[in-house]
N, C-alpha and C positions, 0 to 999 in steps of 0.2 A: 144903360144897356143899348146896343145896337139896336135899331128897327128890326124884325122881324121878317117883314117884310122885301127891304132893301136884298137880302141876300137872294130870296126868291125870287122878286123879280127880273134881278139878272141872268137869275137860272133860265127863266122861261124864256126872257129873249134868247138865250142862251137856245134854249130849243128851238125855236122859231129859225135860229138863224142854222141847227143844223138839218132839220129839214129840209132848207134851201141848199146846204153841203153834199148832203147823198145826190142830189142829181146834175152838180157840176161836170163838166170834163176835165178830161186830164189836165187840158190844155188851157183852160181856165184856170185851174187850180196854181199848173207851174207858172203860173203868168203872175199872180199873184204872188208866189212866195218868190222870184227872181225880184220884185216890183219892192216888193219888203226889204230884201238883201240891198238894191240900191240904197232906199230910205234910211237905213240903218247908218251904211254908210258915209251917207250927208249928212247924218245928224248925229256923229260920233261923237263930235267936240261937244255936242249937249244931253248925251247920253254918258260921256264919261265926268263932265262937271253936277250932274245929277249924284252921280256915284259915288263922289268924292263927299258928298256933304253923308252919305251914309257910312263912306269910309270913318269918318272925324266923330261920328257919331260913336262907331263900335269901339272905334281907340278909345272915347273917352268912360268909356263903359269897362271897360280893362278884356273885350275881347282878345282870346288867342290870338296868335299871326296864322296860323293853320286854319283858323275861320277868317279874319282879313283875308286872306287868298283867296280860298274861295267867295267873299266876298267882290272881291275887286274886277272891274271890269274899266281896263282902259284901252284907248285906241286900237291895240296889236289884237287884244281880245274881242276887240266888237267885228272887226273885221274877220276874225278867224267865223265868229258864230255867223255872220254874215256870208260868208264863202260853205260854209255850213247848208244855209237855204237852198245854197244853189247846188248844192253836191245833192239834196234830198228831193231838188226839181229835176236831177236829172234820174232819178231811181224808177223804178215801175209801177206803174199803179196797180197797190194791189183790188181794189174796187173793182168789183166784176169778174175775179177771176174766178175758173171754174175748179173749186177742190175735187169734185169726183162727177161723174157724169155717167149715168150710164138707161138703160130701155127694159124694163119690166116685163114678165112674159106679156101682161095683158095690155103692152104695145104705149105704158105711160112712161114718160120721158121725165126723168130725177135729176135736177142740177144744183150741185149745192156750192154756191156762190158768197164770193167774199163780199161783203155789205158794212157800213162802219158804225163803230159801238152807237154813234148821237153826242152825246154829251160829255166829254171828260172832262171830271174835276180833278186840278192838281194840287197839293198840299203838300210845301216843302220847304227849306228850309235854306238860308242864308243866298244860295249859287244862282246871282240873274240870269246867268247862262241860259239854265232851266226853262227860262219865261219866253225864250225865243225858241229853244230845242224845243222844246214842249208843243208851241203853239204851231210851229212848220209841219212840225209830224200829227199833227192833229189835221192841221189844213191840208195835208197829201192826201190822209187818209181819211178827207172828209168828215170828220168832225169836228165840232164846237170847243174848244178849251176854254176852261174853266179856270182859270189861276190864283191861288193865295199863295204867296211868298211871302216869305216873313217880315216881321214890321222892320227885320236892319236893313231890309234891303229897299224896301217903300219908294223911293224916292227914284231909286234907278231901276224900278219894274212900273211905276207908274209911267217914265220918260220911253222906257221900251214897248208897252202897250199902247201908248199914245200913237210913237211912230207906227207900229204895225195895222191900226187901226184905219189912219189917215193912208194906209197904203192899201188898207181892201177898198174903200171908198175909192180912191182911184180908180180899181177895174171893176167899179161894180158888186163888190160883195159886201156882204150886211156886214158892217164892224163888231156886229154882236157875235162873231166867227171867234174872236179872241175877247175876253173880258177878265176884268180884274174884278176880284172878288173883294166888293168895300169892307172897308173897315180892318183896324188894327188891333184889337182883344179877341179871346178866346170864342166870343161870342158867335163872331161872325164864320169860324172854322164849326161852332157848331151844328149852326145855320145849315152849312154848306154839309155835313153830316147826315142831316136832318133830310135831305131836299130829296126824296127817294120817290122817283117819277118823273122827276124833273133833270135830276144827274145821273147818266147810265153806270158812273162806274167814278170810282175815288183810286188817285195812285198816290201815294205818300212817297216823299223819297228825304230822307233826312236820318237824323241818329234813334236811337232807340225805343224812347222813351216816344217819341213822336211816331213814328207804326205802330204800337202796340197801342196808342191810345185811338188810333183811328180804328185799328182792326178791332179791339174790342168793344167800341162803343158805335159803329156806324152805321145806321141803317141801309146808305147805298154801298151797293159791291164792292167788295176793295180788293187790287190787285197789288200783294203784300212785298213793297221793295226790301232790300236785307240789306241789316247790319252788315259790314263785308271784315269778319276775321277770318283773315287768307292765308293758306297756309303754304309752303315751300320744303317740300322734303327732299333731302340730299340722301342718296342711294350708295349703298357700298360700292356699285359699279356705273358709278359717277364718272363723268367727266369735271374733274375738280375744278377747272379753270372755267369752264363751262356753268359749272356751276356756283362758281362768285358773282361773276357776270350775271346772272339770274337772278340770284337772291339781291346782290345790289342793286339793280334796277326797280325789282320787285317793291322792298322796303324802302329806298332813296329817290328814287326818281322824281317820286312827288306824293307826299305824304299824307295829304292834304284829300284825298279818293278813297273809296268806297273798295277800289279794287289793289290796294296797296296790300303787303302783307304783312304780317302783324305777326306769325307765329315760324319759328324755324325747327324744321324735328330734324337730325343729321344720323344715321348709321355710324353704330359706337367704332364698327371698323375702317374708318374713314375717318373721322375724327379727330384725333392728335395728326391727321397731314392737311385736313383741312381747316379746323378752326381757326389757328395762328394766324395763316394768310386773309381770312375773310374779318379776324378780330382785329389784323391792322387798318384794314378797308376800313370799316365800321369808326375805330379810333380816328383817322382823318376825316370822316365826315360827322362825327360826334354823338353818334348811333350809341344808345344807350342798352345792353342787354340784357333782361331780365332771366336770367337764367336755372339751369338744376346743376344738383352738387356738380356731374360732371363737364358743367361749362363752365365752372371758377376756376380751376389750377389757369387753364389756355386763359382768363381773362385778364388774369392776377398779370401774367406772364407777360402780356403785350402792353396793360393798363388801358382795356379800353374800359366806356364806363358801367358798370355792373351792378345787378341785384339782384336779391334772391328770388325766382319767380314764385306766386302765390294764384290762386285760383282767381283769382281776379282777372290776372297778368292770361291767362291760358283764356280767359274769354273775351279779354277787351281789345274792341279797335281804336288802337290810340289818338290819331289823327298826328301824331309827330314822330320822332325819331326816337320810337322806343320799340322791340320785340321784345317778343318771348321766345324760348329758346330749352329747347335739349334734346341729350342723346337719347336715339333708342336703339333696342338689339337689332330689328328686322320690323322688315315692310310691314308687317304685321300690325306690328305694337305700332306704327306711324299710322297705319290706316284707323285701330282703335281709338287713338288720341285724336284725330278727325272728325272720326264719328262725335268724340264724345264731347268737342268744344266748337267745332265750326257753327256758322251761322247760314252756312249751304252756299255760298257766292262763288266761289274760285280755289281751288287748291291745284297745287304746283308738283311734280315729281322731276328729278333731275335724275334719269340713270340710262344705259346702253342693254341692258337687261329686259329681252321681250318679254320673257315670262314676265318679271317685275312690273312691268308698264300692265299688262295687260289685267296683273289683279289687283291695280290700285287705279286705275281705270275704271273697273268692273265694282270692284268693293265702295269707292269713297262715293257720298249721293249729297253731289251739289251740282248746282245750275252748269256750271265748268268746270273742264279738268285739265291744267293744261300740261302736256307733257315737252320737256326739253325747252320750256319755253316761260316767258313773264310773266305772275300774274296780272300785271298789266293791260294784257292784252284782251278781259273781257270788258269790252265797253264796243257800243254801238257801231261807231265809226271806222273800229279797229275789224270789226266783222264785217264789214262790207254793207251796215246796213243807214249808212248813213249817222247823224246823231242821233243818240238812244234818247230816252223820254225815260228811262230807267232800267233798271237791273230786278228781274222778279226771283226771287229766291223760293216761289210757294212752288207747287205742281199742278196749281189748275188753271185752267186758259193760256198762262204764259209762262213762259221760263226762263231766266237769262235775260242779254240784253235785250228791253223791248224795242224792236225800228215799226217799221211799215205794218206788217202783216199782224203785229201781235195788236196794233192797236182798232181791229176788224173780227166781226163775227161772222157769221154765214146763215144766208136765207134756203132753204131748199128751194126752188123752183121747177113746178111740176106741171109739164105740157100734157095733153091727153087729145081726143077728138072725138069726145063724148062718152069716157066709161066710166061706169058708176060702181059702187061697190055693194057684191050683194052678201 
């Protein structure tokens, strides 16, 4: 068994060094994370030959190609997360800012100001990506990160924290700013679980079985990422071609995300004009449809590849080239079947129809809705808020993609000039 110890101690430096975070400047901070983006860069060839020996590791392990991808991080990629740092240097700080402000009759001054969590532990799963989004947005917004990545990935999250480490020393900041959580067993995650006072807050971000084990067993705070079974409703008063375009993006584009879609509900009076065309799309890119009775005739008909869907099929997100799939009468019954199998992440409506839009807007209750548009498009970067640190699917403190702001609490701060309270 791991030391006991080991894992807390890093917590504590861990704290020490966020301490010293809350009372950085801005200017300090983006000095640091553009300082990082460099370093990353220079040390991409030793950052993507690290990778590679966890690449070789998962092949031989008989990993998915759908986890390989997310997996892999080579040159095009360290560079994107790279140009990343510096798109998140150039964001706001949200540290200091004032959520409401206002003067009491009895002449005391209320400011309720944005201040950062302290410590975030991160608990996730395969994506090195992560270890650098993670740890930027942690450093913007003055706090400490916490990281355990998983053991496939070890090798090229150890070569990523090293660099990151050797680049706050650079400008002066405690390297304990970013730290890797030792050890590769169960042990050390529960360590990290355990550490309540010392981690202000746990974000999970991986498959299923991995958040519900954090959220039900962990004594610090946990801000709950979601499963993402996302859904794509095609409207009677669709725009049809508009709406292939969607759904194929949605489901194709990249399979391999959290924000991919996984489920298709179509309006049964649209249907035999629309399936054919979107069931040959699917056939050329080898999109497998788990279907109901009335999506076989249209499957049979073009041969793309087909099953019967099963309760399974209506709650899982595949990670490959597989939906689920059927007709419904009305918005209605698509908002029902929403409710009744999403995982709250993203759902999609495609129609021209304002009423329409408007109660399936109003009715479906997940982090995003997007209308006429990808699911795709809920992720950090894509909102303007830089790279995300996660997607929160719960309703409390966060919601949706987490950037800057979400990963900040707020202090009241209350001026007076001597009144007491009688």
């Amino acid at each position: 068994m791991e030391s006991v110890n080991t894992v807390r101690e890093v917590a504590q430096r861990a704290k020490a060094a966020a301490r010293e975070l809350r009372m950085l400047t801005r200017d300090q901070k983006d000095e640091a994370l553009r300082t990082i983006a460099t370093r990353l860069k220079s040390k991409k060839e030793l950052i993507a030959t690290e990778n590679l020996k966890d690449l070789e590791a998962a092949r031989a392990s008989g990993t998915s190609e759908a986890l390989i991808d997310r997996l892999t991080l080579n040159g095009e990629r360290i560079e994107a997360i790279a140009d990343a740092l510096i798109e998140v240097a150039a964001l706001p700080d949200p540290v200091g800012e004032i959520v409401r402000g206002y003067t009491l009759p009895n002449g005391l001054q209320v400011r309720q100001t944005r201040v950062p969590l302290g410590v975030v532990g991160m608990i996730y799963e395969a994506r090195p990506n992560v270890t650098v989004d993670a740890a930027g947005l942690c450093l913007k917004s003055g706090n400490a990160a916490l990281l355990r990545g998983s053991s496939s990935a070890y090798n090229t999250n150890v070569a990523l924290i090293n660099v990151m480490r050797e680049a706050l020393v650079e400008v002066g900041i405690s390297p304990d700013a970013i730290a890797l959580v030792p050890g590769h067993t169960h042990d050390s995650v529960t360590e990290l679980m355990q550490a309540r006072g010392l981690v202000d807050v746990l974000i999970p971000r991986g498959g299923a079985s991995l958040i519900q084990n954090i959220v039900n067993n962990s004594l610090v705070p946990v801000i709950e990422t979601g499963v993402g079974n996302c859904h794509v409703y095609v409207d009677k008063d669709a725009d049809l071609g508009m709406a292939i375009d969607i759904v194929l993006n949605s489901k194709t584009q990249r399979v391999s995300v959290c924000n991919a879609a996984e489920t298709l509900l179509v309006h049964e009076d649209v249907a035999d004009e629309f399936l054919p065309k979107l069931f040959a799309e699917f056939k050329s890119r080898s999109v497998t449809v788990h279907g109901d009775e009335k999506m076989q005739a249209h499957a049979d008909s073009v041969g793309v590849n087909w099953a019967p869907v099963s309760d399974e099929d209506w709650a899982a997100e595949y990670y490959s080239m597989d939906i689920a799939a059927g007709v419904v009468p009305s918005v209605e019954a698509a908002v029902e079947h929403i409710l009744t199998w999403s995982s709250g992440h993203t759902e999609a409506i495609v129609s021209s129809s304002a009423p329409t839009i408007a109660y399936f807007t109003s009715a479906v209750d997940s982090a995003a809705v997007m209308v006429n548009a990808s699911t795709r498009f809920t992720d950090g970067g894509e909102f303007g808020f830089g790279a995300e640190i996660g997607i929160s699917t719960q309703k409390l403190h966060a919601r949706g993609p987490m950037g800057l702001t979400e990963l900040t609490t707020t202090t009241f701060i209350v001026s007076g000039n001597g009144q007491i309270r009688k």
